[in-house]
N, C-alpha and C positions, 0 to 999 in steps of 0.2 A: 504494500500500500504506500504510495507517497506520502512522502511527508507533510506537506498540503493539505492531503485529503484527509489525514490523521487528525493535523491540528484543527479542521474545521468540524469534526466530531468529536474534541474534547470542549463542553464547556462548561460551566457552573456546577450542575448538578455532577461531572464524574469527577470535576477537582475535589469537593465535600464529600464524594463518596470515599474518592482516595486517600481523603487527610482523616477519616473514620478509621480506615480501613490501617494507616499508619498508626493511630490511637491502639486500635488492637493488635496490632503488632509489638507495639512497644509494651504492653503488658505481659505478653505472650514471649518477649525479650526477657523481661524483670523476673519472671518465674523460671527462663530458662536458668538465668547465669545465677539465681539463689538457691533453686531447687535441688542436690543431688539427682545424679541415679536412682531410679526404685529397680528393685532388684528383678522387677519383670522388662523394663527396659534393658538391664545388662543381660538379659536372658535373649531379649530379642535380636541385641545386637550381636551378640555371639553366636545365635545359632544362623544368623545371615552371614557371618564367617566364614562357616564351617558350609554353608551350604555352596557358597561361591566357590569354596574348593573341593566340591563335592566327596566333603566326608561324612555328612551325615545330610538328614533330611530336616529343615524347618519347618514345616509345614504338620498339618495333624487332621485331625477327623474335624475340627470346625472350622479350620482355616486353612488357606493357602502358605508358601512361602513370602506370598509378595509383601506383606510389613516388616519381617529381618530381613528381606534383600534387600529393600531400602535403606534401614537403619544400618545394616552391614556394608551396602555400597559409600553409605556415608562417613563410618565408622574407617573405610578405605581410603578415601581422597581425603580424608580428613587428616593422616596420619595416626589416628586413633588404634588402631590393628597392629601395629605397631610397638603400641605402650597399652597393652593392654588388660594390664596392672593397675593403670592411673585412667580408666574411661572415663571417670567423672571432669576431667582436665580438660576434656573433648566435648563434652555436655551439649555445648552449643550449637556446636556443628553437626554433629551426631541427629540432635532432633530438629536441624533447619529442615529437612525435606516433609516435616511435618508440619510444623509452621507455614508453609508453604500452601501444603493442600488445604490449612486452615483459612487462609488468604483468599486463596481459590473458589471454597466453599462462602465465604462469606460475600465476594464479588458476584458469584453465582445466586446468591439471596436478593445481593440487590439489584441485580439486573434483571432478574424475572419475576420480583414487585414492581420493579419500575415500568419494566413492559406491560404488568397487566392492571396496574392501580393508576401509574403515574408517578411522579415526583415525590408524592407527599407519602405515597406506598413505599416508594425505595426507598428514603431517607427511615421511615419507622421500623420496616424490617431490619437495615443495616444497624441502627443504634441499637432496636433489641441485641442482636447478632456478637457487637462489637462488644458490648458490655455484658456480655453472658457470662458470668465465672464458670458455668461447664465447657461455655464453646471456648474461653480463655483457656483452662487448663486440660484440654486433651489437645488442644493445638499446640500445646508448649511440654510433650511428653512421646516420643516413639513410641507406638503400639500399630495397631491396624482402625481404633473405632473411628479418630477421624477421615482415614481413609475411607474408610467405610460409608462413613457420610455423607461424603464428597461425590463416592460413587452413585449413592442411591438418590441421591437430589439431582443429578445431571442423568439418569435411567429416566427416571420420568418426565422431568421435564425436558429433554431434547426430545425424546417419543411423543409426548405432545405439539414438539416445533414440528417434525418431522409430517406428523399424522396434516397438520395444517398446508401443508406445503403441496398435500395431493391434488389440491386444487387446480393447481397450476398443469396448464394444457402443453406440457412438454414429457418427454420420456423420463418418467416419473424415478425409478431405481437408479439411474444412472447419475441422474440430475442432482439429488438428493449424497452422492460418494462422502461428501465431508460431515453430514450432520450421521450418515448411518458408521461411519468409521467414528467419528464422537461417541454416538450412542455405542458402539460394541467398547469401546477403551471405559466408556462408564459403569455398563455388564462387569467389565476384569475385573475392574480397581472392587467395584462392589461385592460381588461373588466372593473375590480374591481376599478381600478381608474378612469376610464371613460367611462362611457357604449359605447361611439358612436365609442371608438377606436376598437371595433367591426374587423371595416372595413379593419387592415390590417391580417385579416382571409383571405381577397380575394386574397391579392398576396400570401399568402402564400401557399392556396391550389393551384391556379395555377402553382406554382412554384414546387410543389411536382408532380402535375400530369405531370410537361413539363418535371424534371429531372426523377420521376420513372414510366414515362410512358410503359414499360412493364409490371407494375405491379399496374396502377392505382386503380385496387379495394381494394390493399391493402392499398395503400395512403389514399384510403376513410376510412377503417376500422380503421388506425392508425388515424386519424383527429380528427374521430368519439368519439375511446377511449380516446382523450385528452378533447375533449370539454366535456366530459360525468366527468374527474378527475374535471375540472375548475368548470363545476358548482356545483361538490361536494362541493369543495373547497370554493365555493360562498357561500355555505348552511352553508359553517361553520361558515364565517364571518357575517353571521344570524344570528349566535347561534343557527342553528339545529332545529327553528322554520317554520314548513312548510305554516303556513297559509302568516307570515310574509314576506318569501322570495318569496311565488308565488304573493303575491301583491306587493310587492318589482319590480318580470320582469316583470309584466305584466302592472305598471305605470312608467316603466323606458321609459326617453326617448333616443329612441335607434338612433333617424336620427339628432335631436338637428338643425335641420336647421331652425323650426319656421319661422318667417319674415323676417330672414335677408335679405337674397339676395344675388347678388354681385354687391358689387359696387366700382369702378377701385378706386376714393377717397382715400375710406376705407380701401381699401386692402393695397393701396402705406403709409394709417397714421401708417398703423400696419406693413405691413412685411421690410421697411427701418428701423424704429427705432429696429427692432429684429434683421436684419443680420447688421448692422453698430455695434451695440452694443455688437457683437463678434468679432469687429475689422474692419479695413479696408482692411486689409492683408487677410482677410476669405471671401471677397467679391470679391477682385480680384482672389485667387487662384481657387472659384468656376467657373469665369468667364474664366479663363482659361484653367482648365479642360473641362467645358462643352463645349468651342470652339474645344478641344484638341478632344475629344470623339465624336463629328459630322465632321471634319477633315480628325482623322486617323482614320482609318479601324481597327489597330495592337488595340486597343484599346477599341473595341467593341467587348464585349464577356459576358460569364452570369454573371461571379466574380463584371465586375464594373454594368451593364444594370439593376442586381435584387436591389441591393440597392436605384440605382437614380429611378428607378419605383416607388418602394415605396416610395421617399420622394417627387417625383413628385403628384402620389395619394395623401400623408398627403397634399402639400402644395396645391393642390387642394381644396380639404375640405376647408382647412383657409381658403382661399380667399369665399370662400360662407359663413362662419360663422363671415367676419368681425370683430367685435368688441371681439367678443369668440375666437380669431383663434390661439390665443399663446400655448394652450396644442399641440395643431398639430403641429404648426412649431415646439415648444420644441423637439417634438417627430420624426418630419423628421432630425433633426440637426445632430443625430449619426448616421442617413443614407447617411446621404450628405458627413460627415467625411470620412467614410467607400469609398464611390464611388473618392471622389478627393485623398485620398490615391492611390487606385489601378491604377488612370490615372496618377498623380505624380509617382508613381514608374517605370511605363513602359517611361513616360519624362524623368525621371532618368539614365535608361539604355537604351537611345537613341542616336542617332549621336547628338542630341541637349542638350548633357548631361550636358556642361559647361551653358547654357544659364537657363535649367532647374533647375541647384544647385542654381544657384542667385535667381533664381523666386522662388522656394521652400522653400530656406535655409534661404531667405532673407523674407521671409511674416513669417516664421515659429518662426525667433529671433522678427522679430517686435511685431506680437500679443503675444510672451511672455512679452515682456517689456511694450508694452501697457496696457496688464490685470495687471501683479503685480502694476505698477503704477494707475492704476486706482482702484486698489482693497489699497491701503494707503491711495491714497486720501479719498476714502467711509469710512475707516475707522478713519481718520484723524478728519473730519468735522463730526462725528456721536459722537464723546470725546465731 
């Protein structure tokens, strides 16, 4: 792209997205360079090691290799493999590649409330996003869940660009090469972190056949060709050994439900200490929305209904996986952002518009001042 045509598509709204977007980075900085190693990060990063030189296998029945290659590739260029006595000396560099998809994920939030709310969409999704102490501290730690995140928010919603694009009276598979080679790299990274996040495949094809339902066999063809790139893309994170990766899918476990159950206990031990712990301010603005969106009518439409389905589906799951349930709520949390954006917006430009800037404006300055202050203190007493 010229440099021209670049700068003529940067203005206002992605400078303030960007300088958000620096805001959580630099937290996600603060917690790198004061936080230790957890001894599951040294795990991760060692058996990305070991796997690079293929002496053992990273990977396991819920997951792929692809979060210790990463960490392990970084752990490489970093000179960290090297001193790998002293990994904590490395810290930084170790979890940039996570940081990163963190960044990713959260440009990815605001680009697709800004597409379907507007301005005032983007900017609300981004601030919850940027001030989230869960989405701050799994971006500032190697594992797979933010990967994970990153994958399943860019599954659905590229297969929704995609599904829209059938419209268009050209050779539809062919035409579409870069959004369906997206959509399958969003499959790997997804799958690839967690095999059971499988699952949000299902809203996403339904969502392709609801929006290009005149051309549903093409929806299937484009599907088709992505999950065929993902598991390429899986075969790489093998290392291109077929005997390895077919027993790899074939003792994955794909449903991870085992014994749990559901039990009402377990679910209220796990999903309270999860949404409290992204503030109180993101507890009431959901509860608001979601009365907002059963309510008003003006507010029920595909933009806010696809997002809260899917986070409905992930938070479903948790609650059957109990004690497991944190990668799924991790993973619903940028959908839920996404859905209380587009209700906030449309409160925004309501007749209840002075009531909705308090409630908006006023949860939106608290969960900033409650995370930076909570992110000193973590940092304070970890000295």
């Amino acid at each position: 792209m010229p440099f021209s045509s670049l700068r003529s598509r940067i203005g206002v709204p992605q400078i303030l997205a960007l300088a958000l977007l620096l805001v959580f980075a630099g937290q996600c900085l603060w917690l790198m360079v004061y936080l230790p190693l957890s001894e599951m990060e040294s795990f991760q990063i060692e058996s990305g090691l070991l796997q690079l030189e293929r002496l053992a296998k990273a990977g396991g029945r819920t997951h792929s290799p692809l979060a210790p290659l990463v960490a392990g590739l970084a752990a490489r260029l970093s000179g960290a493999e090297k001193h790998i006595g002293e990994l904590n000396a490395y810290r930084v560099a170790v979890r940039a590649p996570f940081l990163i998809a963190g960044l990713l994920l959260g440009a990815s939030v605001w680009y697709v409330a800004r597409r379907l709310y507007g301005n005032v969409g983007g900017y609300v999704a981004l601030i919850l996003y940027c001030f989230s102490p869960v989405m701050v501290g799994w971006a500032s730690r190697a594992g797979p869940e933010i990967l994970g995140a990153w994958g399943a928010f860019g599954v659905v919603f590229t297969a929704i660009a995609v599904a829209h694009t059938l419209y268009a009276p050209r050779e539809v598979v062919l035409w579409n090469w870069r959004r369906i080679l997206l959509l399958g790299v969003s499959i790997a990274m997804c799958v690839g972190a967690r095999f059971t996040l499988w699952i949000v495949l299902v809203p996403a094809l339904a969502f392709m056949l609801w929006v290009g339902h005149r051309r549903r066999g093409a929806a299937l063809v484009i599907l088709a060709a992505s999950c065929a790139i993902a598991l390429l893309l899986l075969w790489a994170v093998y290392s291109f050994r077929p005997a390895v990766y077919g027993q790899a899918l074939a003792q994955a476990d794909w449903l991870g439900l085992r014994a749990a159950g559901f039990s009402s206990s377990a679910v209220a031990d796990v999903f309270g200490p999860f949404f409290l712990d992204n503030g109180v301010g993101l507890v009431l603005l959901l509860g608001v929305t979601l009365g907002t969106f059963v309510a008003w009518k003006h507010t029920r439409f595909f933009g806010t209904a696809a997002p809260l389905i899917v986070a409905v589906l992930l938070l479903a799951v948790a609650a059957l996986m109990n004690l497991d349930a944190f990668p799924y709520l991790l993973t619903a949390l940028p959908f839920l952002m996404v859905f209380m954006a587009g209700v906030s917006a449309d409160l925004l430009e309501s007749r209840y518009a002075v009531v909705a800037n308090a409630v908006v404006g006023g949860v939106l300055i608290a969960n900033a001042m409650l995370d930076i202050y909570g992110l000193a203190q973590l940092t304070t007493h970890s000295r």
